[in-house]
C-alpha positions in Angstrom: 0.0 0.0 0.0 1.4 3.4 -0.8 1.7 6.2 1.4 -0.7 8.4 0.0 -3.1 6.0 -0.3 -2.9 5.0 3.5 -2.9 8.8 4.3 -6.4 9.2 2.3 -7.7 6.3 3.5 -7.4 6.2 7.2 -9.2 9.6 7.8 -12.0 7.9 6.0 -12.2 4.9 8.6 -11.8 7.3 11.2 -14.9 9.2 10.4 -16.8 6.3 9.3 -15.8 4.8 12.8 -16.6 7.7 14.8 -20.2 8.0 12.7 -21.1 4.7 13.6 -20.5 5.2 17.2 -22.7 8.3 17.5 -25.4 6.4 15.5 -24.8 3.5 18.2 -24.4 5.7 21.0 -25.6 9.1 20.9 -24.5 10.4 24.2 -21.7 10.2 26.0 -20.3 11.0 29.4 -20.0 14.5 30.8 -16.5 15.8 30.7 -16.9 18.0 33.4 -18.0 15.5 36.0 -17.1 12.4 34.4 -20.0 10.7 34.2 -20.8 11.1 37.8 -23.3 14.0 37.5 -22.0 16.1 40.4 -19.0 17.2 41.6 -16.8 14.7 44.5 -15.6 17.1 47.4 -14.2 15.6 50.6 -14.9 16.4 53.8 -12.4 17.9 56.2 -11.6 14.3 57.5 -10.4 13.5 53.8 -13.7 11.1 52.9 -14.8 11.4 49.4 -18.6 12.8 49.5 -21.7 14.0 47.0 -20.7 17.8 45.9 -23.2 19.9 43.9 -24.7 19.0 41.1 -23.2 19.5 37.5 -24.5 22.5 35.5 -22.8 21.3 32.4 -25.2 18.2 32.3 -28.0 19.2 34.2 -27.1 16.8 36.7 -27.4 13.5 33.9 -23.8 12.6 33.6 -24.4 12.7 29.9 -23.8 14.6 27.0 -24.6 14.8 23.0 -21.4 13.6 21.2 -20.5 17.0 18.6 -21.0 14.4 15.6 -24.7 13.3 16.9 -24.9 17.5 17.2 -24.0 18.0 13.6 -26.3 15.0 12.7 -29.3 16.6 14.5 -28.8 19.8 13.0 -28.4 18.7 9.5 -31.7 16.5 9.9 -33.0 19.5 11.2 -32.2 22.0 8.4 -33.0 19.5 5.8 -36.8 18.7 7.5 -37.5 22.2 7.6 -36.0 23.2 4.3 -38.4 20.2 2.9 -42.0 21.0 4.4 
């Protein structure tokens, strides 16, 4: 395989790749909080303990993945441009 044709090819696999994963899985976990949904504080004895909840997620733990966004948006503009 030559060069150049490796170099076009994998940024295809990797978009196709990351496409089928938001298809599969639209949402993913909150950066801010990890997943978790609020933030860990510890207590003045060193325990880990509930904080307050994330704003970033509305407390879910989940977020939309930017190429489910860009899907939603496209089907978006494309059903209204339609009716």
């Amino acid at each position: 395989m030559t060069p150049a044709l490796l170099a076009s090819a994998l940024p295809l696999f990797v978009t196709l790749g990351y496409s089928g994963l938001c298809a599969a899985s639209p949402f993913g976990n909150c950066r801010k909080c990890r997943g978790w949904g609020f933030a860990i504080k510890t207590d003045r004895k060193g325990r880990a303990k509930r904080g307050k909840d994330c704003r970033r997620c509305k407390a879910t733990g989940k977020r939309i993945r930017v190429g489910r966004h860009l899907y939603n948006v496209a089907a978006r503009l494309h059903r209204d441009g339609t009716r």
